[in-house]
Every structure is written in structure tokens, then in C-alpha cells.
N, C-alpha and C positions, 0 to 999 in steps of 0.2 A: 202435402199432396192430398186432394181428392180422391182416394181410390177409384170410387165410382168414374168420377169423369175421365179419368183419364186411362180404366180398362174402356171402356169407349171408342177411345182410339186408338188405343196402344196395348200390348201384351206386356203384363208388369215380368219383369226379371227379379228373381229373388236371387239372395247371396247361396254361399254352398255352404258347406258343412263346418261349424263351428267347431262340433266334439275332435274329427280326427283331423284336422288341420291343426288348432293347435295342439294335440299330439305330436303331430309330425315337428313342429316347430318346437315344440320344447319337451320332451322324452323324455326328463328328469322328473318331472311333474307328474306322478302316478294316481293325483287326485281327481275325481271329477272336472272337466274344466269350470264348470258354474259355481267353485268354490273360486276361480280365478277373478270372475269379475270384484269379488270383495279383495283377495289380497295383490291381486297384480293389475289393478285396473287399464293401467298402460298395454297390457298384453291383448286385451280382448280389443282396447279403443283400435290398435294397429291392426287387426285382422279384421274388424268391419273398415277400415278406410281400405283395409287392399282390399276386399269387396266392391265398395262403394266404387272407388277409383278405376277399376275392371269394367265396371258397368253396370252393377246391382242398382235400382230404382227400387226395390226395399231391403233391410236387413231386419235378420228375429233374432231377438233378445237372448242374450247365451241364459236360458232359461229350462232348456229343456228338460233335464232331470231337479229343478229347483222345488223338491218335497218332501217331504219328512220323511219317507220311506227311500226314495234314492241318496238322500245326503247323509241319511241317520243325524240330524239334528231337530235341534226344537226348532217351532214356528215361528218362533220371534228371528233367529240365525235366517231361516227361509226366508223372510220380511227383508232385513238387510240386505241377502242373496240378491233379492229381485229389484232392490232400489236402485243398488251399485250397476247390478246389467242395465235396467233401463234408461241410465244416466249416461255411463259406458255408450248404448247403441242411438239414443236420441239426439246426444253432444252433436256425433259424429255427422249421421244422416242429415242435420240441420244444415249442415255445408254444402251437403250435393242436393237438398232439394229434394230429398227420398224419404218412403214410408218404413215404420218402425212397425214392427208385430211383433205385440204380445207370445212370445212361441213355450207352448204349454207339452206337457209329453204325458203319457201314459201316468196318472196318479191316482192316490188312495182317496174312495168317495168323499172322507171326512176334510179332507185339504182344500177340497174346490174353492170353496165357498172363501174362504182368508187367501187365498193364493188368489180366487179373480179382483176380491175387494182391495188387494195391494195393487195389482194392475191398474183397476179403476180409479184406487186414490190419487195414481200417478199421471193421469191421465190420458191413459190408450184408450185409443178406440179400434184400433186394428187387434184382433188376437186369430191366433193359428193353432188350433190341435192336429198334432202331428204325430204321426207313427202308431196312432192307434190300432189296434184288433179287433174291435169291437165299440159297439155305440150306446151301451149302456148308462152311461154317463155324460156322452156329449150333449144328448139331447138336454138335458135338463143344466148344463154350464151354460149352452147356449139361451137359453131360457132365460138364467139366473142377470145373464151380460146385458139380454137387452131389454128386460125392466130395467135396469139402472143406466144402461146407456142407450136410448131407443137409434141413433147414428150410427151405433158399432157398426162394423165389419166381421164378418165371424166364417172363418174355413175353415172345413175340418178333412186330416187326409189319412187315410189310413195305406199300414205298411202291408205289402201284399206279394205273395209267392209268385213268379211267371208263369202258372198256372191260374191265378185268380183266386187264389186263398187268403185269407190270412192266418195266424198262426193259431185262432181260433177256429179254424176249420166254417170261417163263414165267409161265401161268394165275392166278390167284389161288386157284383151287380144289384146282392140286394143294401149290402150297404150305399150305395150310391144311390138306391131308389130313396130308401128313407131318408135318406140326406137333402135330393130331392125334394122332398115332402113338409120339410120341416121349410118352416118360414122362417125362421131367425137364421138359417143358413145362408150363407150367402156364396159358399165355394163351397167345392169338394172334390177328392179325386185320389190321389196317390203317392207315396213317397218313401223309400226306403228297402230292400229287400233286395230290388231288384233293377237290374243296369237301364239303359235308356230305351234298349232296341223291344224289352218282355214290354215295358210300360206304355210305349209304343201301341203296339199292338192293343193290348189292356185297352185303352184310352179310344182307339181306334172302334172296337167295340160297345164301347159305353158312349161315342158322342152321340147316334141317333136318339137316346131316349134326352138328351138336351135341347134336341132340335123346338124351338119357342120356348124353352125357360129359361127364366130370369137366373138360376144358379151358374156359376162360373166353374166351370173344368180346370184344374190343377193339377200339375205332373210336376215331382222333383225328384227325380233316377240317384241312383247310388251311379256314382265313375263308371263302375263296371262290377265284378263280383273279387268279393278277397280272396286273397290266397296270404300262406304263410312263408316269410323271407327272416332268416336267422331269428325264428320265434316271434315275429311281429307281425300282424295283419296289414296289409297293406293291400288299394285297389290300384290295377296297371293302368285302367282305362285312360285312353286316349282323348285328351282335352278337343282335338279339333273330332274326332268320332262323337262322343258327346256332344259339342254344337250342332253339326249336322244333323243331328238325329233332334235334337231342338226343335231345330227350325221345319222338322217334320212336324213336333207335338203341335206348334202355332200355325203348320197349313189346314190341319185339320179341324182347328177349331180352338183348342187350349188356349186359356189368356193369362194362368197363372203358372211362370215356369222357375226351376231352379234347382240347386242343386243337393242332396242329401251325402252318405257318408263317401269319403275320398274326392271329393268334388275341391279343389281348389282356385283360388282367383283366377290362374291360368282358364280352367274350367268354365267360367264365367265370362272372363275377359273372349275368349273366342266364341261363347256364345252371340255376347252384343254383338259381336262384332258380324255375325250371320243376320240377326234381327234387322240391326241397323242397315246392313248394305245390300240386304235384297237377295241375300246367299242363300235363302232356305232351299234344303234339297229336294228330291224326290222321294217319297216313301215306297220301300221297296215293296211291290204288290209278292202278295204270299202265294208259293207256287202251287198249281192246283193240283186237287187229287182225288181219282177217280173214286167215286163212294160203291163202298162196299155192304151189300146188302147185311144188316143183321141177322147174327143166327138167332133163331128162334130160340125162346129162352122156359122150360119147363122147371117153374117152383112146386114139387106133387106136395108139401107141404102144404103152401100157400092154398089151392087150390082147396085142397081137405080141409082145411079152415074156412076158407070161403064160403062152403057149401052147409057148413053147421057139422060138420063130422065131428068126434070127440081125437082130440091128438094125444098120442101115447110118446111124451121122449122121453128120454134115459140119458140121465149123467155117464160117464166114463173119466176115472183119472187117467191121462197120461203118466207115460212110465217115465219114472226119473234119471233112466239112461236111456241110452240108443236101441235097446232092445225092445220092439215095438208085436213082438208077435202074440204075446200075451193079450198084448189092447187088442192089437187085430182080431183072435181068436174070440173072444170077448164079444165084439162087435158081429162078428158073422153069428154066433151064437143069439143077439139078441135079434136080428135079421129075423132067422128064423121062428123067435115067439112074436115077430110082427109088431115090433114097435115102427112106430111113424121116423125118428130121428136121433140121432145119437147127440148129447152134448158134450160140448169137450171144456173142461177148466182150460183158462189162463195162466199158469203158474197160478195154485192154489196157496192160499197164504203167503204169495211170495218168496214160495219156493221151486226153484229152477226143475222145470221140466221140460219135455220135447212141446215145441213148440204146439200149439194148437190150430194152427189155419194150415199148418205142414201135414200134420194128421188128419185134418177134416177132408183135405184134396187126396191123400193117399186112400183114405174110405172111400170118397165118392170113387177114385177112379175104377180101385181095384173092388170092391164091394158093391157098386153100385147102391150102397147107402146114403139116405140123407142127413150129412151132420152140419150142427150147429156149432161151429164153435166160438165160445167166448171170445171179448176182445175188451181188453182193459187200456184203461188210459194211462196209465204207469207204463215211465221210461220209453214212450215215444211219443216224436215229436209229429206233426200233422204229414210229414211227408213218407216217412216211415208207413205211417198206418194210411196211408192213401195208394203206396206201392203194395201193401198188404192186401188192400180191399181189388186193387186191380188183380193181382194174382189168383185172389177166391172167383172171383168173376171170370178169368180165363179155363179155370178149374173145375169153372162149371158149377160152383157153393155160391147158393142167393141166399144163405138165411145166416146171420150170424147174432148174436148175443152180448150187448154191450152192457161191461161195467166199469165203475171209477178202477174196483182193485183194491187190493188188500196192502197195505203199506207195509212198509219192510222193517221187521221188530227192532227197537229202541236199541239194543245191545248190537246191532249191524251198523247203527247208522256214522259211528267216530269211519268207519272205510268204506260203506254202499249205503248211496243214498237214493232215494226212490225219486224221480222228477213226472210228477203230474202237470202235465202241459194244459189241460184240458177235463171235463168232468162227462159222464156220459149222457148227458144231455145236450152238453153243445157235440160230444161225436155222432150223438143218434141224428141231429141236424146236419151235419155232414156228408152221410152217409146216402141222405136221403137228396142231400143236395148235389152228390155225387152221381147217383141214378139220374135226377135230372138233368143233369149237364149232359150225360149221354155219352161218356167219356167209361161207362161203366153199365153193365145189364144191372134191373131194378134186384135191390136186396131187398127182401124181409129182416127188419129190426126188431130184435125182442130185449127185454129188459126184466133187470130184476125188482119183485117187491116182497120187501120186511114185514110180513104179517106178523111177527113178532116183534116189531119195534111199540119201544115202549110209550114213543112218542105216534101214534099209530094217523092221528092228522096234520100232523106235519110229513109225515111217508109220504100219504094220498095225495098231499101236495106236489110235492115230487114228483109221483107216477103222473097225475094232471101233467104236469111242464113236459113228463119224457113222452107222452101222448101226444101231447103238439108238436115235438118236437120230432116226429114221427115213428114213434116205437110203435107197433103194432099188436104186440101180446105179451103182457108177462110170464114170469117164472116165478113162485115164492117161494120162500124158504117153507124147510119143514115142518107141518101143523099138525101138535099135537095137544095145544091146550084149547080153553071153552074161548081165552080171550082170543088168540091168532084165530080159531073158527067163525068170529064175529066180526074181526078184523076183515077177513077174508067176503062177508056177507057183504060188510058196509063197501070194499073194494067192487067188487062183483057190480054193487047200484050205479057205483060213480064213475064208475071206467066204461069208455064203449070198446075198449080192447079185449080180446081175448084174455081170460087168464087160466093158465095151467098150474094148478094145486098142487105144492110140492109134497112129497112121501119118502122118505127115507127108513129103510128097517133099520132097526136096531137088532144089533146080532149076542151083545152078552154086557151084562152089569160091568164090566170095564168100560165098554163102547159107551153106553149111557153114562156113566161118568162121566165120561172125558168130554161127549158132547154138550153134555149139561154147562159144563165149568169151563170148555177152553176151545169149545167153538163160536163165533161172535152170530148173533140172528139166531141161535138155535133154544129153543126153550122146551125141557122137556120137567113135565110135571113131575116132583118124589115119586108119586105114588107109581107110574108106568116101571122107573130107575126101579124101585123097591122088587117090582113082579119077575127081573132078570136074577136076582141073588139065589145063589144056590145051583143056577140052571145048567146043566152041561151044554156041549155045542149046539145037538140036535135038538133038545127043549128050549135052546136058548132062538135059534131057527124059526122052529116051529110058531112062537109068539111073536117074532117077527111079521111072518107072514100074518098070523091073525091080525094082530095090532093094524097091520100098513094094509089089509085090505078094509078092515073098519073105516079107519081115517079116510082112506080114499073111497068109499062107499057114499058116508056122510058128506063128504064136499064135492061130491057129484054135480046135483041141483045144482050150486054157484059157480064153477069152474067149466073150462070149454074142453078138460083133458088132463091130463096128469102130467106131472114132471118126478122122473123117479130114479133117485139117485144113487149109485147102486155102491155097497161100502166092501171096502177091499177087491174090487174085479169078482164078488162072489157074484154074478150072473144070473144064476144057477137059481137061487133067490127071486130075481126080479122076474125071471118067467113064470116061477108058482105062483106068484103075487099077480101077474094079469089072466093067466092060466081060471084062476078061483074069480078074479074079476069077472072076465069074460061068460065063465059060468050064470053068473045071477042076471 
């Protein structure tokens, strides 16, 4: 088959879901199925013929997890994998006169290259990336394919929330632009996460920016969504609801359609069978709704940055149990010496505290305080932290503070383990992607920077990316040596973001100790450690405050404001510290 000529005239049908079909068919087999095409070849040949047989016009290659990282085998095993699939899926297809795709799934950068050269040896020209998050790597597979085959065919479809996410916390719309954009593309669109009726809609959205290009629209819906039956996942979706809703994706315009996970022949078989006879339904128009004016939205943060003001915030730990009046007191206390905003940890070191966006909204409400509070990419997943970010936005909190998080120490990890879905780079794009959808009032995004990291231009690398990616002002760690004060210079030239110079007092030769050795970013010189020995509380106090109005005197010039972190809830501290600032 032609692909070209014949999306032309015709909407190709693809097969449905490989992985949980034959699950469903053989349960015993606990292995990936793409170990199948090498030991049961017979199994997969019978599942593309009940495909084909249904009505599928192409099948993809039970290939989808075939890479060193999903199989845990060496390359050469993978090579084999993909020989037996494509012999398996080409046998078959050559009966009914239908196209074979390469079908490729989320893989390690270093595999590309020998996983597409084993497709290529074998002679595909169709290949499918499928169920991506992201397109970091398409671009350049798709690249790699059509130098060596300039005829290929090359779709690429990413899996996406019924919201328009993907699990990387990145739009559906700009992925679709750059897809778009790239010429060796030849498809794009979506598959997987989400049932036919969310994709629908999705798809419905994204066809005007196709309107005069050459790129082809692709939708393959999951059945419907899993639920769990005697411990197994299983989708109810209804094979003839699924067609219908088909033959919606093909009135709108889609030319590449099919099925993703719980999608079975049946699934297919009553698709065709809409395609072919003219069945396609109506698409249900979405019901209207009256639009409600925006409430006006006051960042007094944002604003006092804008205008060149200097900002004063102030850490705050949360309390480790439910008794919260401590912080509270704490905070109305700093109120009153006139800090700009309170920040709140995330679970510091990864260790369970009252949440922080729970406390940042109980501040704003009842204190009319502006807080900041952190938001770590640890142990949630994009939906999670998108219900988060709505709730700070009805609460009236625009500024919050993103970081990756503090991993959860080696000796916890045999029974809790910490899951980073994401790094705060791709949430600070989130976030900001989230304001523009409009589905959320605009945030101010701050981030953190390692003025004491040892690797100090690979940081500013970093802080570059969480700039673009729209952080608006950092926070740094504590500076107390000549190198973080140079650090901080060189930062200062190369960011056009705000940065707030962090100051932390040190209260007695134990506290210097312990930061010294066993807090990670902090670096404090012997000589400061040595000047606490001997001190009682009040002397130990006293140079406190000298030391942290020094430090923050000195880094005035390069910083837009302070960040000052205040140790144990001593408070008390942090107002003599702006107290004597304010002075000079």
C-alpha cells in the first residue's frame, strides 16, 4: 500500500491495542508481550489477522516497549525482538493488502539509532512514535529515518490527559505545533490516556491550525478508562460507542484512526464497519456557557518587583504535626517587621510536614500575608499538582516556588520510595502553560539557585533553561563564602531575572556544624564555624545578626532583595536582622 495515495481518498484504519489484548487472551504470560513475537510467534501472527480480518488497513509491529530499558535485555535480544515482530506483522498484512508500521514507544536516547537501523534493514518505510510525553527526541529519530529513507512515512502521537497534558506537564497544542513544523513529519496527533469522547474534543481543537497543511491528524483513543475487576485492569468501553465516536474523529477531518489500550477486534471490526457504510455520527456540540467575568487578580509581590522595589522574604518551616499556631504566630510576627512574603518548605529533606500550599492559603486567608510556598516535583504526579495549582489560584496565592525536592534517604528506600515524575523545569513550563490556558489566574514562578554549587556553570545553565522556561526570580542558597559571593556576581550578569540573596543566621557552633557537614548547598567557611565556639545563646545571637547583616549588606549591589531564612521559628532574630538593615 501507498500510504500517501491512498489517505487521499480514504482514512487509513489502524489495528487496536497489541499489549492488553493479548493479555486479555493469554493471562498466564506475565512477560511483556514483545518478548512474545520471539517465543510464540503464532500468537501475535493470530491477533494481527483478527485485526486485519475486522478491518484494520494497517497493523504496528508488536514493538512497542522493544528496548533495552523496557525489556532489561542486551541489543542484540532487542535486534531479534524486532525481526520476529516484523516478520510476524508483514507475513500477515501481505494477505489483506495493508500497511505495516514500524511502532516505536517511549525509548533511551542511546537505542534510537540501532533500533531504527534494525527497522530500516528490514525494510520499513512506515514508522509510528507512539505514546510519547514529549519531543525531545522525535525530532532528531525523525531526522535520523529520512536521511536513510527519503519515502519514509513518519507519525508521531503523543499520550495526553483529557485536559491536554501530557504526563510531562506539556500542552497538546504546542506539541502538535512543532510536529507541525518539522518536515520529516508527516502525522501527528494523539493516543493513549484518554477514551475517544476527551480525544474528540482534543482533536476538534487542534484541527483549525491544519487547515492547508500537508501534516495528517491522528487519533487512537484508549476503549474508555480502566477500572479495577478481581485485581486486573480492565476497559468496559463499549465497541459500538467507540465507533461512533470514530466516525466523528474522520468528519472532522482526522485521516489516521485506531485503537490504543483495551481496544479489541470487535473495537475495530464496528469501526469499519461506520467508515465503510456511511454510519458516521453526529458530534455532540458542547453545551454553552455563560462566561463569567474574571476576578481581578492583585500579585502586591509581583507589582513591587516590577517597579525595582527591593523584596524582603522569609523562610518559615512548617510544623511537623497538626499544630500550626506556632507558624501562624511566627508569621503575623514577621507581618509586623514588614517582610514582603513568607516562604513555606515542601517537606524539607523529605520529611513529612503540614503541607505547604494548605498553609500558604490559611496565611493568605486569615493573615492577609503573601506567601510563597514551595512546590516539589516529588511523589506527584502532573494531575495532582495541577489540582494543587488550581486550589492556590482559588485561594487567592499567585506566587509559588518550584523545586525538583530532596530525595528520600537510602535507608527508607527497601519500603518509601520517592517518584519524580518531572524536574522543575518542565513544572516551571507548566505552570506558566497553565496561566495561559486561562483555566488558572497568572502565577509568579520562582526558583531556586546553588551559589554554592561546586559546579557553579553548569547551575547557570540550569537557571538559563528555568528562565525560559518561565521562572521569574530566584532564591539562593546561603552566602557565606568569597566563591558563592562571585557566584552570585556572575549570576546577577547572566540572568535577567530577579535574584533574592539568601541569609541564613547561624545561631551556635552546633548549628554551624551541622550546616557545614549535613546540610546539602550550604557552605560555610572554618573560620565563621570557629568565631561560634565558646559562645553562650545571647553572644552566639548577637554575631548572628552581625555576620547576616554583613552578608546581606555586601550582596545588596547584585541582588533585587533578600531571602532570609529563619532557623528554629526564632523570628525574633529575623526582625533585628532587617531592623539594623533598614537602618543603614
Amino acid at each position: 500500500m501507498d500510504i500517501r495515495e491512498y489517505l487521499n481518498q480514504h482514512p487509513l484504519l489502524f489495528d487496536g491495542a497489541m499489549g492488553t489484548y493479548y493479555a486479555q487472551l493469554y493471562p498466564e504470560d506475565k512477560r511483556k508481550c514483545e518478548w512474545a513475537s520471539k517465543r510464540y510467534p503464532e500468537r501475535i501472527i493470530q491477533i494481527h489477522h483478527a485485526y486485519l480480518e475486522a478491518g484494520a488497513k494497517a497493523v504496528k509491529t508488536n514493538t512497542f516497549a522493544a528496548n533495552t530499558q523496557m525489556l532489561g535485555c542486551t541489543p542484540e535480544t532487542v535486534e531479534t525482538i524486532i525481526q520476529s515482530a516484523w516478520q510476524c506483522a508483514s507475513t500477515e498484512a501481505a494477505k489483506f493488502d495493508a500497511a505495516v508500521f514500524a511502532d516505536i514507544g517511549p525509548l533511551p536516547e542511546k537505542d534510537y539509532p540501532f533500533i531504527l537501523q534494525c527497522f530500516l534493514s528490514l525494510g520499513a518505510k512506515n514508522f509510528l512514535f507512539e505514546t510519547f510525553s514529549d519531543d525531545y527526541t522525535i525530532h532528531d529519530m525523525a531526522d535520523y529515518i529520512r536521511q536513510r529513507c527519503p519515502e519514509a512515512f513518519i507519525a508521531a502521537s503523543f499520550a495526553v490527559t483529557p485536559d491536554g497534558f501530557t504526563r510531562q506537564g506539556i500542552a497538546a497544542r504546542i506539541l502538535l505545533s512543532r510536529m507541525r513544523a518539522d518536515q520529516n513529519i508527516n502525522a501527528t496527533g494523539f493516543n493513549c490516556v484518554s477514551g475517544p469522547h476527551h480525544l474528540l474534543t482534543l482533536a476538534s481543537e487542534a484541527m483549525p491550525e491544519f487547515t492547508g497543511s500537508d501534516t495528517v491528524v491522528t487519533v487512537m483513543p484508549n476503549a474508555g478508562y480502566p477500572a479495577l475487576v478481581d485485581g486486573r485492569t480492565v476497559f468496559d468501553g463499549s465497541p459500538s460507542y467507540f465507533a461512533q465516536r470514530c466516525g466523528d474523529l474522520v468528519k472532522i477531518g482526522v485521516k489516521m484512526l485506531g485503537g490504543c489500550c483495551g481496544t479489541t477486534p470487535e473495537h475495530i471490526r464496528q469501526t469499519a464497519r461506520v467508515l465503510s457504510g456511511g454510519l458516521i455520527g453526529q458530534t455532540v456540540a458542547k453545551p454553552s456557557v455563560a462566561s463569567v467575568a474574571a476576578k481581578p487578580v492583585r500579585n502586591r509581590i509581583a507589582e513591587k518587583m516590577d517597579a525595582g522595589k527591593r523584596i524582603i522574604a522569609v523562610e518559615l518551616d512548617p510544623p511537623a504535626d497538626a499544630n500550626v499556631e506556632k507558624f501562624m504566630e511566627g508569621a503575623r510576627y514577621l507581618k509586623t517587621a514588614g517582610v514582603d512574603a513568607v516562604t513555606i518548605a515542601d517537606c524539607p529533606v523529605a520529611r513529612v510536614r503540614v503541607d505547604a500550599s494548605l498553609l500558604a492559603a490559611k496565611l493568605r486567608r486569615e493573615l492577609d500575608i503573601d506567601p510563597i510556598p514551595h512546590m516539589t516535583c516529588r511523589d506527584r504526579n502532573i494531575n495532582a499538582t495541577k489540582a494543587l495549582l488550581l486550589g492556590l489560584a482559588a485561594e487567592d496565592v499567585h506566587n509559588v516556588l518550584v523545586v525538583t525536592g530532596d530525595p528520600i534517604p537510602s535507608a527508607e528506600r527497601d519500603e518509601v520510595k520517592g517518584v519524580f515524575s518531572f524536574n522543575s523545569v518542565v513544572l516551571a513550563d507548566y505552570i506558566r502553560q497553565l496561566s495561559d490556558s486561562g483555566l488558572a489566574s497568572p502565577f509568579r514562578v520562582y526558583g531556586a539557585l546553588n551559589v554554592n554549587a561546586r559546579n557553579f556553570d553548569a547551575e547557570l545553565k540550569k537557571a538559563l533553561r528555568k528562565q525560559e522556561a518561565g521562572i521569574t526570580a530566584f532564591l539562593t542558597q546561603p552566602v557565606f563564602t568569597e566563591a558563592a559571593f562571585a557566584n552570585l556576581a556572575q549570576a546577577h550578569e547572566a540572568l535577567d531575572c530577579a535574584i533574592l540573596g539568601g541569609v541564613i543566621p547561624i545561631i551556635s557552633h552546633r548549628n554551624a556544624l551541622f550546616m557545614s557537614h549535613e546540610m546539602a548547598g550550604i557552605d560555610i567557611p572554618p573560620e565563621i564555624v570557629a568565631q561560634y565556639e565558646g559562645l553562650d545563646r545571647e553572644q552566639a545571637e548577637t554575631l548572628a545578626i552581625s555576620l547576616s547583616v554583613q552578608f546581606a549588606q555586601r550582596m545588596q549591589p547584585i541582588t533585587n532583595g533578600w531571602y532570609l531564612i529563619t532557623p528554629f521559628q526564632r523570628v525574633h532574630l529575623i526582625k533585628r536582622i532587617l531592623k539594623e538593615l533598614d537602618g543603614m
